[in-house]
Every structure is written in C-alpha cells, then in structure tokens.
C-alpha positions as CSV (number, residue, x, y, z in Angstrom):
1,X,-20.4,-5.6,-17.5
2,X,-18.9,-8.1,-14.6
3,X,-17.0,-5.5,-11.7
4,X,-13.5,-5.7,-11.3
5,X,-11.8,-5.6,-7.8
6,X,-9.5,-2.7,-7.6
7,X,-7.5,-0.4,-5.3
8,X,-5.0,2.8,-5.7
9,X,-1.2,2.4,-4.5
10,X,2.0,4.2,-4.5
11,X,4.6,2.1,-5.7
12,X,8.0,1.0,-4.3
13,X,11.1,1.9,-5.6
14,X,13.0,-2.0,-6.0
15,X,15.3,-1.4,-3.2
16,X,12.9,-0.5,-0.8
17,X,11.3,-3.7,-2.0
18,X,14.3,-6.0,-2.0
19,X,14.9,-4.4,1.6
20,X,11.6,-5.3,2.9
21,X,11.6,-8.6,1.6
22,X,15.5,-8.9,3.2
23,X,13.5,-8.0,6.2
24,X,10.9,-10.1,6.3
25,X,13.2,-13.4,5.3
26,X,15.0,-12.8,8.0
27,X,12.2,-12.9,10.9
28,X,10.0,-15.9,9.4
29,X,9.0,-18.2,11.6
30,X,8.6,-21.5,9.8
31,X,5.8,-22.6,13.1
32,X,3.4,-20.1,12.1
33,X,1.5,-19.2,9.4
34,X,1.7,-15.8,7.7
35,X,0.9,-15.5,3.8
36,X,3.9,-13.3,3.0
37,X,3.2,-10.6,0.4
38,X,5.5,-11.0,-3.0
39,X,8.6,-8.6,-3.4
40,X,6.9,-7.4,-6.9
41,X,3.3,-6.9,-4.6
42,X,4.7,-4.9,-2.4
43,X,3.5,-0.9,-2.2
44,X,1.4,1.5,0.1
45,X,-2.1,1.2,-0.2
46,X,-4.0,4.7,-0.7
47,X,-7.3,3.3,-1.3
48,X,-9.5,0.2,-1.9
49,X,-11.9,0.8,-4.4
50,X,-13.2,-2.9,-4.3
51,X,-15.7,-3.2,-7.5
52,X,-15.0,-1.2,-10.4
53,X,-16.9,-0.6,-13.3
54,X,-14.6,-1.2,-16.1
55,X,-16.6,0.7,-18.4
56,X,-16.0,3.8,-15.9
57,X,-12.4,3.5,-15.8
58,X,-11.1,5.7,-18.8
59,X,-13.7,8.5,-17.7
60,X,-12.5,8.2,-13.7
61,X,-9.0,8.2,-14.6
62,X,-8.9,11.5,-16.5
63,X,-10.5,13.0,-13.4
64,X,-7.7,11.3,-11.3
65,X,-5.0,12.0,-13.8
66,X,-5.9,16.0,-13.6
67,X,-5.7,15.5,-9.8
68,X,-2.5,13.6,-9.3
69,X,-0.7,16.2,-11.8
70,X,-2.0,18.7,-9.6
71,X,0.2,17.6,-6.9
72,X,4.3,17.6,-6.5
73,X,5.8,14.2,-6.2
74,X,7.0,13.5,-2.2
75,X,9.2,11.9,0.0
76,X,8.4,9.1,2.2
77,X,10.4,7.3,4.4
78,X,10.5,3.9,6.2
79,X,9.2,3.8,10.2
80,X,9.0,1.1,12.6
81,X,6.9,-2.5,12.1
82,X,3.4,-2.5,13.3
83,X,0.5,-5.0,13.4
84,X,-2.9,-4.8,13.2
85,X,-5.3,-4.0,14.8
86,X,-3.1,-5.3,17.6
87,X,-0.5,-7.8,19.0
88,X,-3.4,-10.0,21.0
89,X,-5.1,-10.5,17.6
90,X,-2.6,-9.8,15.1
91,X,-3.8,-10.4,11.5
92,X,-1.5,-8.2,9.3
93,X,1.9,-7.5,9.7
94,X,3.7,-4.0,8.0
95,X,6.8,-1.4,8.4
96,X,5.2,2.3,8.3
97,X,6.0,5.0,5.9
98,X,6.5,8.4,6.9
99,X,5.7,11.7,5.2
100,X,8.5,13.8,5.0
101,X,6.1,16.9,4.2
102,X,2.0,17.2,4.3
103,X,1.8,16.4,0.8
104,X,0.8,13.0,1.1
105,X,-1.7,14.0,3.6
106,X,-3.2,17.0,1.5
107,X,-3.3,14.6,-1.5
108,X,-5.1,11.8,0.6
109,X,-7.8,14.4,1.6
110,X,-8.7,15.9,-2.1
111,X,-8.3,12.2,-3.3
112,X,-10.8,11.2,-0.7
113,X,-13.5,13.3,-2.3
114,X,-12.9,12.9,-5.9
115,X,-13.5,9.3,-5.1
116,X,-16.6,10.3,-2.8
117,X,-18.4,11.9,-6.1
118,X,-17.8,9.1,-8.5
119,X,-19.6,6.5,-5.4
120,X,-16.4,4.8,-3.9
121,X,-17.2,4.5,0.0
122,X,-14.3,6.4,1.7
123,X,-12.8,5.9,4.9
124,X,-12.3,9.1,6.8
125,X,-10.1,7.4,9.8
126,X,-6.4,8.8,10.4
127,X,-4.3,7.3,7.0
128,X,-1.4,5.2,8.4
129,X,0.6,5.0,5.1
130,X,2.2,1.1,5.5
131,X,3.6,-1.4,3.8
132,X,2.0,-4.9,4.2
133,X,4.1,-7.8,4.4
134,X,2.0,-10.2,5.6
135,X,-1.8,-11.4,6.4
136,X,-1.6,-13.5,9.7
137,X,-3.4,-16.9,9.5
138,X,-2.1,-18.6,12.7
139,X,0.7,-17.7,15.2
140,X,2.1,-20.9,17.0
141,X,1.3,-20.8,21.3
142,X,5.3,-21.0,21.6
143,X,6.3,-18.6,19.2
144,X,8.1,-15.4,20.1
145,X,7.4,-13.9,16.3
146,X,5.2,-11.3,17.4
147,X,7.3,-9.5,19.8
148,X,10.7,-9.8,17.7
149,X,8.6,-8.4,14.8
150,X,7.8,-5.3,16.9
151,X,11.5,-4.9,18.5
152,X,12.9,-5.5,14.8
153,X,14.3,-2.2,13.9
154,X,14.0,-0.6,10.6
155,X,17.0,1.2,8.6
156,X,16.1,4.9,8.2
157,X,15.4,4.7,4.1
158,X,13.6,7.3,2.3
159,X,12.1,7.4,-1.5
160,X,10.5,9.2,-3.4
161,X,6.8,8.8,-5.2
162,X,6.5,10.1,-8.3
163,X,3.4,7.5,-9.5
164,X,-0.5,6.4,-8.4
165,X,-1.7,3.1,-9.9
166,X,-4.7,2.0,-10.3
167,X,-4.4,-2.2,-10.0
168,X,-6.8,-4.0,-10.7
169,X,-6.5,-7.3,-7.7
170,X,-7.7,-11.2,-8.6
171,X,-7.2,-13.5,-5.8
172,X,-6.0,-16.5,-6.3
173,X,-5.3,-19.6,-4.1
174,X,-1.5,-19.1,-4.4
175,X,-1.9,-15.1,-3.1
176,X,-3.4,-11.7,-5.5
177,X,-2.2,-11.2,-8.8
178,X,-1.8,-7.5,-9.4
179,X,-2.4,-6.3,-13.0
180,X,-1.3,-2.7,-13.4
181,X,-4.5,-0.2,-15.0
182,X,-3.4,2.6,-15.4
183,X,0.1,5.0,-14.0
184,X,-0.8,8.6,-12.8
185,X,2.7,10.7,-12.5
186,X,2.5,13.3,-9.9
187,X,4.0,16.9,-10.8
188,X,8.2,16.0,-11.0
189,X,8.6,20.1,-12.1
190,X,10.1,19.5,-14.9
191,X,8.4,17.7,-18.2
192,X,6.0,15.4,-18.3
C-alpha cells in the first residue's frame, strides 16, 4: 500500500479564518514572495504525521477517537504575529494562539505518546500552537514587510475547539490540498 502524507489539526472557526485572511490581505507586499496559505487551509497544526499507512488508519483512529473524547473541548485565543525561526531568516509567517487553560497542553502531552506507540516520530520541543499564513520564498532588499508584520497587532479573538482532524496533505504546484480523514470531537459535556 503507497503511504499517504498526513498531519493532525484543530480547526478554525470561519471567522477566525475570514479574520486572518482580512489580516494577511492587508499587509501583502506585492515585491516579495510569500505563498499565502488558503482561507479554507487555515488551522493549528498539532502534529505532522508525514507517511501514513492507510491500511492503519481505521485502527489508529479508534485509539485517537477514545483519547480526544477523553478530553473537554477548550478555548483558544489569538496572540501576536511571529516568524520563524527568526526575522534574519524568515521562512514562515503566523499569528499565535493562546491557551486559555492547560488543556491544550495536557492533551498535546498524552497525544504525544499515543502517537509514540503506533511509530510516529514526536517532537518533544515547547508546542507553540500558531496559525500559518504563509511560507516565505523571498523577501525584497527594500521591503519593510518583516517588521510591519511583527508591529501588526492582533484583535484579542477567542474560539473554541471542539474537533481534531486527521487530513491527509497532497502538494500540488498551486499550494496543498487538504482532504479531511477523519473528525475527532472532544468531550462538549453534553451528547455526543
């Protein structure tokens, strides 16, 4: 069976997206050249799970069904921009999401080893929960984008996750293509 390319995300409520995308519009530089994410592709990485077995997938995901109903649903809300890994060299451009509570955090840790016993390599660096907007190819010598993208400030907007997806990624010349898995509902309290 040929592996799929796939990663675990929280997704964006559509006026948190139509905000971001307000947001980025606005600060576009036509000089240099960022691949901005889509409005619909945008959402918070949790994890990259990069090749996937897709004979695997129904047997993971009841595993990772049982442990996203284990947890409540959370708030998160919007932070400041940020670039990484830094303003000399930047190559992706995001707004930050904050957790409102250390569920996100908790969640991130037991998720972290569920995916550890099924094989996924896990990253055990601080999680900075972000938004991408954009993949840096080339910033112009002239161009002030950089530092207006970190002075831009961002409305105080909070949401609340109630959903993990699973999304399985094809790159394409035109930018990914995101076709949706599976949906995991976190614990809401009341029926599921």
């Amino acid at each position: 069976m040929i592996p799929i390319r796939t990663f675990l995300a929280l997704p964006l409520p559509k006026e948190i997206k139509g905000y971001l995308f307000t947001l980025a519009s606005q600060i576009k530089n036509p000089q240099d050249k960022i691949n901005w994410v889509k409005r619909t592709n945008l959402h918070i990485t949790l994890h990259f799970l990069g090749d996937t077995n897709p004979e695997q997938i129904e047997e993971q995901a009841r595993g990772l069904e049982a442990l996203v109903g284990s947890f409540p649903a959370f708030d998160l809300g919007l932070m400041d921009t940020g670039i990484f890994p830094h303003a000399n060299d930047p190559k992706v451009v995001w707004v930050g999401a904050a957790p409102y509570d250390t569920t996100l955090v908790s969640f991130k840790k037991s998720l972290n080893e569920y995916l550890k016993q099924h094989g996924y390599p896990v990253d055990y660096r601080k999680f900075q929960p972000h938004i991408t907007l954009g993949r840096v190819k080339t910033i112009s010598r002239n161009s002030k984008f950089i530092h207006d993208f970190l002075l831009e400030e961002v409305d105080d907007l909070n949401f609340e996750i109630q959903e993990l997806k699973w999304l399985k990624s094809t790159l394409t010349s035109s930018g990914a293509i995101y076709e949706e898995i599976k949906t995991f509902k976190f614990n809401t309290g009341g029926q599921r």
